[in-house]
Steps between C-alpha positions, in 0.01 A plus 500: 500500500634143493847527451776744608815412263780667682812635336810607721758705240855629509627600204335255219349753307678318208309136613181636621269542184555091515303426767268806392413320165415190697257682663332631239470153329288357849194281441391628871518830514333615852802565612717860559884552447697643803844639469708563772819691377742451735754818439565446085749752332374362180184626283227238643306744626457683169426167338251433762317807480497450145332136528260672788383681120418250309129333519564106685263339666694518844561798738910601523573599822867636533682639845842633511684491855861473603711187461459312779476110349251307353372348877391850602353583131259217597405563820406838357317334240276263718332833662444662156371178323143503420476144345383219710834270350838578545745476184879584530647524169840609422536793259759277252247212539160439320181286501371227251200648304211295743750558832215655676207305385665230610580658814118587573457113341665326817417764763144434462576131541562564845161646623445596817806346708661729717836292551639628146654882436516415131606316210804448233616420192830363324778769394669376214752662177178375284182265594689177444811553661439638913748638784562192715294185569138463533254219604326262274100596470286791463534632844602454850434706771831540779657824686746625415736338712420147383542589157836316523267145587314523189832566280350927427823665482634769315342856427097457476262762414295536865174709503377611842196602650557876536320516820733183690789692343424824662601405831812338402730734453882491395786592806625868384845514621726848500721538267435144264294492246385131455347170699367211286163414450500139672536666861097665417389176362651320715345636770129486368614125455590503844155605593370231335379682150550270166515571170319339219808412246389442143737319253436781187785707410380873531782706545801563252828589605855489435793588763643845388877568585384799725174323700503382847508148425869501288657702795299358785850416708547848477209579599434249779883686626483893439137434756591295784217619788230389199666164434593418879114555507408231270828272626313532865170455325568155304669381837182553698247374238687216399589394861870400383758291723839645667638386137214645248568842776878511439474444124221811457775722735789373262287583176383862667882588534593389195275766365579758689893495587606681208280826687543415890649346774460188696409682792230675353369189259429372833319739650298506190387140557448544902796273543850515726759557240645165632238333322548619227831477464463123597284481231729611244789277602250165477420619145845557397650160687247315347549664159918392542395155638311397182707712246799315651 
């Protein structure tokens, strides 16, 4: 199997068929379709099963389990994947009709090197118009974390090695239910892995009222161990000054006052609560000095 296309769910059994249809439509089709439903109410299992019934040329694969967040449904995922690349795709999300062929296009441009764990494409509302910036070429090859030097920002449709992403998993903290992405590939970026980034458009999305991305300050706030983990994270990678430092505290606890408390914001970070607090009150000065 080439490709594992991996679909975390809650609750989109009205949005799913979507990204189902896509599917179907594939010029590559070595490729299977796993589900992981993460606690729906809703009838997607049904209209999985039913799809299971119907004759396409790619396995269905569909697991229920207990809602627990999208980081743990693919972590769970990585262990039950059988194809040798990696594809997250969101179930109210789907893929341009040659999305995989293009995929298995650019990975096989990389041959044998060992310092990439993947490749990825553009996310965009259609092929024309993308999520953020991009680069001007075919392709560039960069880590994740200089993405910013090369102007790659916004959403992007990454496609891992399944076997790199194995042993990085996502932090499961009690009691919260999400961590983003960046702090996994971040840290393969860390280790020095690259990604091959292509300048197609193969992914298709739009920003529904009730996904992660329209309420990500809520988000970010209602799971404060999992973003003091990526706060700590970017700190350390990106080797920031006493200022860059205070500004990440500042932005953590603007997340996460409406849930908790100074005191324990700072423990969160592994920081006196003196610090933080100092943080705060440089943010806000400075805010009154230029306002004023």
């Amino acid at each position: 199997m080439e490709i594992t296309v991996f679909t975390p769910t809650y609750n989109r059994g009205y949005i799913l068929e979507k990204l189902y249809n896509s599917l179907k439509t594939q010029t590559f089709q070595d490729f299977e379709w796993l589900i992981i439903d993460d606690g729906s109410t809703d009838n997607t299992e049904n209209l999985v099963n039913r799809w299971k019934e119907e004759r396409n040329k790619f396995q269905i694969r569909f697991l229920k389990v207990s809602n627990g967040g999208k980081h743990r449904a693919i972590n769970k995922a990585t262990d039950l994947a059988t194809g040798r690349l990696f594809f997250i795709v969101d179930s109210d999300d789907k893929l341009t009709d040659d999305a995989l062929e293009k995929v298995i296009f650019w990975e096989q441009t990389i041959g044998e090197s060992g310092k990439f764990c993947g490749v990825s494409g553009n996310k965009g509302k259609n092929k024309n118009d993308i999520y953020g910036t991009t680069f001007k070429g075919e392709y560039i090859d960069a880590s994740s974390l200089e993405r910013n030097n090369h102007n790659i920002t916004g959403d992007k449709a990454e496609v891992f090695y399944t076997k790199i992403l194995k042993n990085y998993k996502f932090d499961e903290f009690e009691n919260e239910k999400f961590i983003t992405e960046a702090t996994v590939w971040d840290r393969m970026a860390n280790d020095g892995y690259k990604l091959r980034w292509f300048n197609e458009t193969i992914y298709l999305c739009e920003y529904l009222d009730d996904g992660l991305t329209n309420n990500m300050k809520e988000v970010f706030g209602k799971n404060p161990k999992g973003t003091a983990c990526y706060i700590k994270q970017q700190i350390k990678f990106y080797n920031y000054n006493l200022r860059g430092r205070l500004s990440n505290y500042n932005l953590y606890y603007e997340y996460v006052k409406p849930y908790i408390n100074i005191k324990d914001s700072a423990k969160h970070l592994e920081i006196q609560p003196i610090v933080l607090l100092m943080s705060i009150l440089i943010v806000y000065f400075k805010k009154r000095l230029f306002n004023d």
